[in-house]
C-alpha positions, 0 to 999 in steps of 0.5 A: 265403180266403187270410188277410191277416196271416200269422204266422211261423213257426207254433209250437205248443210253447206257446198263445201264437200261439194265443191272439194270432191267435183274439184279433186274429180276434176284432177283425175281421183274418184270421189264417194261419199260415206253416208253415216245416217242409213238408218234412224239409230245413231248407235246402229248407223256406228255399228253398220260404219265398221262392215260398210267400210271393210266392203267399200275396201274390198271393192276398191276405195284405198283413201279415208278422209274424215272432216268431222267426227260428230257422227260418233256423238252419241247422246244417250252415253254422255254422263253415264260412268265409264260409258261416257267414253264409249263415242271416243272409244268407237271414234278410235276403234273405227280409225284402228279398223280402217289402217287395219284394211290398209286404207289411207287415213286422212283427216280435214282437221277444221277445228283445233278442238270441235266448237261444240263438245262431241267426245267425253274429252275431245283434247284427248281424242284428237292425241289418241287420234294422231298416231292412225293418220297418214296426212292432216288437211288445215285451211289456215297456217293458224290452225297447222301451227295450233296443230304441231304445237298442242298435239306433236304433229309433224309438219310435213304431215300437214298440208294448208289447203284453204277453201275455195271461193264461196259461190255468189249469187248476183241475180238478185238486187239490193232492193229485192233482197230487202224487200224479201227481208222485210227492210224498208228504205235505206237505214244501216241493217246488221246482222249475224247468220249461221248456226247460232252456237254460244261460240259465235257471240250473237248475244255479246252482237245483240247486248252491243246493240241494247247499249247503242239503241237509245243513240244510234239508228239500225236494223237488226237481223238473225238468221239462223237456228239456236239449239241451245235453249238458254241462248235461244231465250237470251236472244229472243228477250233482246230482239225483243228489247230493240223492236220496243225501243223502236229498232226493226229487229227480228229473228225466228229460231229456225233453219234458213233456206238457200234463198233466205240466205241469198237474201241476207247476204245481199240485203244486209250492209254489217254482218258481225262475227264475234266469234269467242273462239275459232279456227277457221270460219265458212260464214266470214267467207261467204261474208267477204265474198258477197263484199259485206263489212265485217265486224270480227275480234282479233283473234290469232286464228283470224291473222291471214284475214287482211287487216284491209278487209274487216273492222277488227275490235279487241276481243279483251275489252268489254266494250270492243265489239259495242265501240266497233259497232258505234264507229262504223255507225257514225262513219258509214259508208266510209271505208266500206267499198274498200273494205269489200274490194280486200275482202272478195279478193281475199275470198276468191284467192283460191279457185276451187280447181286449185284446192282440188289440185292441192288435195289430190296431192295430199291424197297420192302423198300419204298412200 
């Protein structure tokens, strides 16, 4: 049976679209996937969405709801006059085809703006994209507020439907997990996961690092890929720089899998977040939901974060980040259980059942 709500693009880097379509399952709706890459060509898979998504509303789907819009990237477009437009034009017109089949147009808005540039001007895209939704899905009040101030949407168009809990994995021990790493006995390990985007401050983590080296005593981990070639050499030269000051630092540049991952969340005692900018973020979830102390900025976008539940630093100051670092250093493991006690309820607030109940609302309420 062809599936009444169909969820784009289909995205299995993390358990997110997982998780949200077995609970909305769950609630009575059916759930499908719109799988962008069929083909090799990014440009043929954009051509084939507009047929393949008239045929999926002849055989029944009635509720579009896009998460990302990063599929329309094309790159070969980007910098040629007047041609640079095309992703955003084809973004819009794949929207305009799907009202024009009276599906329901629903879009999971994660970002104010995409943390990496898609379109020629994503600020504008996300204008033009408004007046072809029926119901707009944030995870934070932050990022609705964000909404209806910068792009005139209406409120009551918006439902916040935060994440629901990370899924934890607790057959591994401590001790294993570090082993796994690399950790020998029991020095203070810091990190930072994920994809290593310049949005993400891993190289303001790593340069805070280079100022405590010769002062105070820890390992450092990265786990994660950067695809940004000057940042991937920035932190290279600094793992570089602490493993010859005589810090246990390593990093390769490459995707991570599920295990690698299990082991760095239980292995790991400080995971630092220095986001730039954010909206809302799936890493300092799972990083609260595995009880790990968090180092993150004072952000807006961060302000239904408990103040409990992380270290926070002023993102303003050029010495926040290192000074936040140096405290929790010379205090640890003061604070720390109580820390991951605030930050695992925190996680684990909203059961996936409850986001699958809520987001089937959103659907039924915009058809």
């Amino acid at each position: 049976m062809t599936p009444r709500v169909l969820i784009a693009p289909q995205n299995t880097e993390n358990p997110y679209l997982t998780l949200l379509s077995d609970a909305v399952r769950h609630h009575g709706e059916s759930v499908g996937f719109f799988n962008f890459r069929i083909t090799g060509s990014q440009s043929l898979n954009i051509a084939l969405a507009f047929p393949r998504l008239a045929w999926a509303r002849c055989r029944g789907s009635r509720t579009l709801n896009v998460h990302w819009v990063y599929m329309f990237h094309l790159a070969w477009a980007t910098t040629l006059p007047i041609v640079k437009h095309l992703s955003r034009w084809l973004f819009l017109a794949w929207l305009a085809w799907a009202k024009l089949w009276r599906f329901s147009v629903i879009y999971t808005w994660h970002d104010v703006v995409p943390l990496n540039a898609v379109f020629d001007d994503d600020q504008l895209c996300r204008q033009q994209m408004v007046r072809f939704l029926d119901g707009v899905i944030t995870i934070t009040p932050a990022a609705k507020a964000a909404i209806v101030s910068q792009f005139g949407v209406p409120p009551e168009l918006i439902s916040v439907i935060p994440e629901g809990a990370p899924v934890v994995v607790r057959e591994r021990s401590r001790e294993a997990a570090r082993a796994a790493m690399g950790l020998s006995g029991d020095e203070i390990a810091i990190g930072a996961y994920g994809h290593i985007d310049p949005y993400k401050g891993v190289d303001d983590t790593a340069h805070a690092l280079i100022n405590l080296s010769k002062t105070h005593h820890f390992n450092f981990r990265i786990l994660g890929e950067a695809r940004d070639p000057q940042l991937a050499a920035t932190l290279s030269g600094t793992v570089a720089t602490l493993a010859a000051d005589g810090h246990d630092a390593r990093w390769e540049n490459r995707r991570f899998t599920d295990d690698e991952l299990t082991d760095f969340l239980i292995g790991m005692d400080i995971i630092v977040i220095a986001f730039r900018y954010i909206t809302n973020s799936a890493t300092m979830r799972m990083a609260c939901a595995y009880g790990k102390t968090m180092i993150i900025p004072d952000l807006p976008a961060l302000a239904d974060t408990p103040r409990d539940a992380a270290v926070w630093y002023d993102a303003s100051s050029p010495t926040g980040l290192r000074d936040a670092i140096a405290n929790v250093l010379e205090t640890w493991p003061q604070g720390r259980d109580a820390r991951a006690a605030a930050a695992q309820e925190w996680a684990n607030a909203w059961s996936w059942d409850a986001v699958g109940a809520a987001t089937t609302t959103a659907y039924r309420r915009a058809r």
